[in-house]
N, C-alpha and C positions, 0 to 999 in steps of 0.2 A: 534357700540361697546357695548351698550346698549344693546341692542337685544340679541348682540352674549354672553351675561355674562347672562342675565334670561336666555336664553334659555337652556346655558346648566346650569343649577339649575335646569332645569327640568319644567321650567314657558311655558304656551303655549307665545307665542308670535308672531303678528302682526306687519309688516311694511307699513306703509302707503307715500308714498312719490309722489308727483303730476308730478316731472320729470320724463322724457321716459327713464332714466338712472341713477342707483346709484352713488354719489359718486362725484358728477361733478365739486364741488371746489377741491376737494383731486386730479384731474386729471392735472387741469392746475396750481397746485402748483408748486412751485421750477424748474419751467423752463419745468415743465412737469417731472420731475426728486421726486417730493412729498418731501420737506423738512420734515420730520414726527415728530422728536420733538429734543429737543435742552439737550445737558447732563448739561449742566446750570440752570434748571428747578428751580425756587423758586419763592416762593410768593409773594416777592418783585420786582418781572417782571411783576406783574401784578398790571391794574389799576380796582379798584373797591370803589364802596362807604363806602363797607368794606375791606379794606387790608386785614383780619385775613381769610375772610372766605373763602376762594382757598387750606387755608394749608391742612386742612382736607384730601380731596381727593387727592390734589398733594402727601401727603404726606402717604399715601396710595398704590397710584398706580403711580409708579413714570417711569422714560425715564429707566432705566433698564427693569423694567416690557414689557416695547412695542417692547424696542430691541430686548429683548428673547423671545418674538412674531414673530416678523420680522423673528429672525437667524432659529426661529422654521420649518417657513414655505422656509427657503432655499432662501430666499431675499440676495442678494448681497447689501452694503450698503458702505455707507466711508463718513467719517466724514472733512465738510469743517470750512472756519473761524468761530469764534466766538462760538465753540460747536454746531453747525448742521448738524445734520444727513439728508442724502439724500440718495435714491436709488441709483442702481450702472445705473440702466436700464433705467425704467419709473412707474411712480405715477402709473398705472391700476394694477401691483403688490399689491401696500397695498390695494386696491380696490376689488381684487378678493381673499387678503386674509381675508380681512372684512367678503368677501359674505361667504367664504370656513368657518369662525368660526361662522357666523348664521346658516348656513347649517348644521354644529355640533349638533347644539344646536334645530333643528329643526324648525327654523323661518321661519314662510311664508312672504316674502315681494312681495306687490305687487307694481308696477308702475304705472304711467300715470292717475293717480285718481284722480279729483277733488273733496275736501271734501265737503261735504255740514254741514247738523244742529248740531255741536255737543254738546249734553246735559248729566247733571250727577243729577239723583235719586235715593235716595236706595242703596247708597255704590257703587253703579256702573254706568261708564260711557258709553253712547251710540256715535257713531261714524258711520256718513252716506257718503259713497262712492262708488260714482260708480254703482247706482241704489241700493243696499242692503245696509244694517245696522247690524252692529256688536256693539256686550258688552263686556265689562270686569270691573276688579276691579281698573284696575290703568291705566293710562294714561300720556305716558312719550311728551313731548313739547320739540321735539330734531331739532325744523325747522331753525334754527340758526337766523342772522339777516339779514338785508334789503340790505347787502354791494355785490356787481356786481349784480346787477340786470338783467344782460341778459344771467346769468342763471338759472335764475327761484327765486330769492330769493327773501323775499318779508318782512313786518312786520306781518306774519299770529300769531308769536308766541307772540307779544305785545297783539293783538286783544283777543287772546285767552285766556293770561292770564289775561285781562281785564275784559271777559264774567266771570270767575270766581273770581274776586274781589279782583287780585293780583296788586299790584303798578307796573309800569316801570319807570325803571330811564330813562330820556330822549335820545335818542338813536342817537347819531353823528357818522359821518361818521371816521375813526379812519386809521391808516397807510395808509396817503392818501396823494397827493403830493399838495404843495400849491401853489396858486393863485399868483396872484401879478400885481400893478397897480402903476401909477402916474411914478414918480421918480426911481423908482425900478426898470420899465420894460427897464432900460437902457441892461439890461443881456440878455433881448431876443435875442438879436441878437449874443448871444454867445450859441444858444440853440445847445445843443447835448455837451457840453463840461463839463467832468466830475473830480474833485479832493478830494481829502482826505481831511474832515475837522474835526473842534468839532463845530456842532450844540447845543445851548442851547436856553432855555426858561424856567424862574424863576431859581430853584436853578436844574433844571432837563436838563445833559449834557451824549451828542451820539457823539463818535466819530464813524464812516465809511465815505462814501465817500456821498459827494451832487453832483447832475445831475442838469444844467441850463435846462432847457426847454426854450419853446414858449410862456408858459403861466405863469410861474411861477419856482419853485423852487420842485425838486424829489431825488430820490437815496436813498440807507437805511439810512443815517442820518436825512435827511428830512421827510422820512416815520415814525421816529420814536419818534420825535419831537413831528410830525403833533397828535400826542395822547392825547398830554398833553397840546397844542396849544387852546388856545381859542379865539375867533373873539378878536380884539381890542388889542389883547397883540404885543410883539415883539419876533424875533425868532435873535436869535445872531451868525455869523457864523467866527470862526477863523480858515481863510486861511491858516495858516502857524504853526499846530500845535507842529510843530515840532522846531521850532524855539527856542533859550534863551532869556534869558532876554536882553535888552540893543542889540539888535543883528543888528539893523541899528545902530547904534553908532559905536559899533565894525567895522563895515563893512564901515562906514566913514573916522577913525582912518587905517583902514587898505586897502580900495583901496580909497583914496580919489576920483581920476577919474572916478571911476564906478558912472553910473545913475540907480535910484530907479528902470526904467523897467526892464534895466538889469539882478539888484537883483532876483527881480518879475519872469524874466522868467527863471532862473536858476532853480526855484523851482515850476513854478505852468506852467498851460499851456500858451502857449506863448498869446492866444486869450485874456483868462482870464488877465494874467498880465499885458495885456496891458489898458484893459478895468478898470483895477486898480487904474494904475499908471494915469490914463487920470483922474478920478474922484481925485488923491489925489492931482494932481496939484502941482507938483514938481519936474519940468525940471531942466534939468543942472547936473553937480557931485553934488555929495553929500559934496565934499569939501567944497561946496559953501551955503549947505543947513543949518541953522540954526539948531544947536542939539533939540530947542525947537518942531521944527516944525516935524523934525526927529520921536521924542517922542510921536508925537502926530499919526501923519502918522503909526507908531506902533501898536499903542492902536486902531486906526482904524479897520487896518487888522486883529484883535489879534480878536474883537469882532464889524464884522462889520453888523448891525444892518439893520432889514426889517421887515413894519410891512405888512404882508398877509391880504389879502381883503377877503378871502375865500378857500376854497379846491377844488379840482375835483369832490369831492361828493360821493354822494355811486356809483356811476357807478365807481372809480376807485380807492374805497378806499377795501383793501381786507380784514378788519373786522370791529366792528361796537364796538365802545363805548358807555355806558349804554345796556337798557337791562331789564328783570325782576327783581327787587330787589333781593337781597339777603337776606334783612332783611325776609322776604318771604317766604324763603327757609331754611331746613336743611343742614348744612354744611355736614354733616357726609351720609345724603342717599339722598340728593338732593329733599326732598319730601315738599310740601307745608303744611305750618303749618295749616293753615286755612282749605285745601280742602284733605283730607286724601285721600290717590291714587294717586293722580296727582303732578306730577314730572318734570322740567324743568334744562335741561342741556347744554352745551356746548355755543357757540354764543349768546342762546337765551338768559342768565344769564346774569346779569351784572359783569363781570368778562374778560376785554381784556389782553392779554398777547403782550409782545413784538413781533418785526419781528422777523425771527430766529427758525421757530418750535415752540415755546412757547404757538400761541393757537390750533397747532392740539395736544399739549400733556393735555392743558385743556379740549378740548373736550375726550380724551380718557379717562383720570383720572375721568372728571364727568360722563361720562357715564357709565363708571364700577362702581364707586359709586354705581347710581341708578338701577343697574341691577343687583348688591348684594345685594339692600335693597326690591328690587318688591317681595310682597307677604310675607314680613320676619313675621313669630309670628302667 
């Protein structure tokens, strides 16, 4: 995106990438289908050390801007839950229309390079790959972060803004499904069983649906959590969010005869409901169950509590929390205040967006950014 925005500005421009193939998270997005950005786009879907600094560029190049990209190049598209846009077809569309707007603009990308020494004197930066070495004035740090590693991803663009004396905010693994241990793993054996919930932790609440697993706890409300989740905390999940208030009570008063599983499996999967009512330990009607205990068994399900041992990690976290500071950086042309030229965008930034499209429209938004500002004045 970057590329394709200098270039056509008329910037010569270089692509350096060490994959045999462009593009390779954008391929297995969205089921293969490229969720591409979300028409909910705002700043407060992102987490960063700074809130404020995403507006700039979101608010600059926003999900209309990429749509009328998309409809430009004759992409079929349609919009699912929660405002996400998806291909009608598959992900290698937005991929080959990436490559067709660098080609506009005249970008040489090359593949398959492993970088070697890069150094900056003299206003300008030298960059060795591939047996030769190349200069220029500016140097974009577009390598995102360390999340699915078995496609090539890596911390190169930490290291790198390291070499030139940029901060990183420490870099965790982010929409990534969580662990679970002790007491907890009673749910394993409900693995593959999925329900609509509200996932919370501190005052930060997802409703979509949570996925049991084998190992832990997954699904977009779990993934969305897992961002704002830190070691040692609790994650709160109500089963029943659809539920009133007092709604065992009611349901007391009005089938006296009915039992709690019963209830349980009217509404949730029958595996789950059972796995419920066995922890809450209150057999018999309900006629017979004390309103107190009732009340209590409620407040359970409303916000039943786990504390996670860990995540799946970056191998199956699909973006990465922290990042190069932002303090760092210009909000406005992504450019390092420190190192004039050199520019850090997308992933690589400390700036994560929710599931949903929200961080391929960060990466589009900062990359036009910096491919407005290369070379300005």
């Amino acid at each position: 995106m970057c590329a394709a925005a200098a270039g056509q500005r008329g910037k010569r421009v270089l692509v350096l990438d060490h994959a045999d193939q462009p593009g390779k998270k954008i391929l297995i997005s969205g089921g293969g289908r490229c969720n591409f950005t979300n028409i909910h786009t705002a700043p407060d879907r992102y987490l960063s050390a700074n809130p404020h600094f995403a507006k700039s560029a979101l608010g600059r190049y926003t999900p209309s801007d990429f749509l009328a990209l998309v409809e430009r190049h004759g992409i079929a598209w349609h919009e699912k839950t929660l405002g996400q846009l998806f291909c009608d077809q598959s992900a290698r569309q937005i991929v080959a229309m990436l490559l067709a707007e660098c080609e506009a603009g005249g970008v040489t990308i090359r593949l398959g390079h492993a970088l070697g020494p890069i150094t900056h004197a003299d206003g300008r930066f030298s960059v060795t790959h591939g047996g030769r070495t190349v200069e220029a004035p500016a140097l974009v740090i577009a390598t995102g972060g360390p999340s699915i590693p078995k496609l090539g991803a890596t911390g190169f663009a930490y290291d790198l803004a390291r070499q030139f004396g940029l901060k990183v905010v420490e870099p965790r693994p982010a929409l990534v499904p969580l662990t679970l241990g002790g007491e907890d793993m009673l749910f394993r054996e409900l693995s593959g069983v999925s329900t609509p919930v509200i996932a919370r932790h501190g005052k930060t609440a997802f409703r979509e649906a949570a996925l049991l697993t084998h190992r832990g706890l997954s699904g977009p409300a779990i993934l969305q959590i897992s961002s704002y989740w830190r070691h040692g905390g609790e994650v709160a999940l109500d089963f029943l969010p659809d539920m009133p208030a007092n709604w065992l009570a009611q349901a007391k008063r009005g089938k006296p005869r009915a039992s709690l599983v019963s209830l349980l499996r009217a509404s949730l999967p029958a595996r789950l409901a059972d796995a419920l009512a066995e922890r809450l330990a209150l057999p018999g009607d309900l006629g017979n169950i004390a309103d107190r205990k009732l009340e209590e068994a409620q407040r359970r399900l409303a916000s039943w509590s786990f504390t996670p041992n860990g995540t799946e990690g970056f191998a199956k976290a699909e973006v990465t929390v922290g990042g190069i500071s932002t303090a760092e950086l210009s909000s406005r042309t992504m450019e390092a205040r420190r190192v004039p030229g050199l520019y850090a965008i997308g992933e690589a930034v400390d700036v994560t967006g929710w599931l949903g499209g929200y961080n391929f429209q960060w990466a589009w938004a900062s990359g036009w950014a910096a491919g407005q500002a290369i070379g300005e004045g």
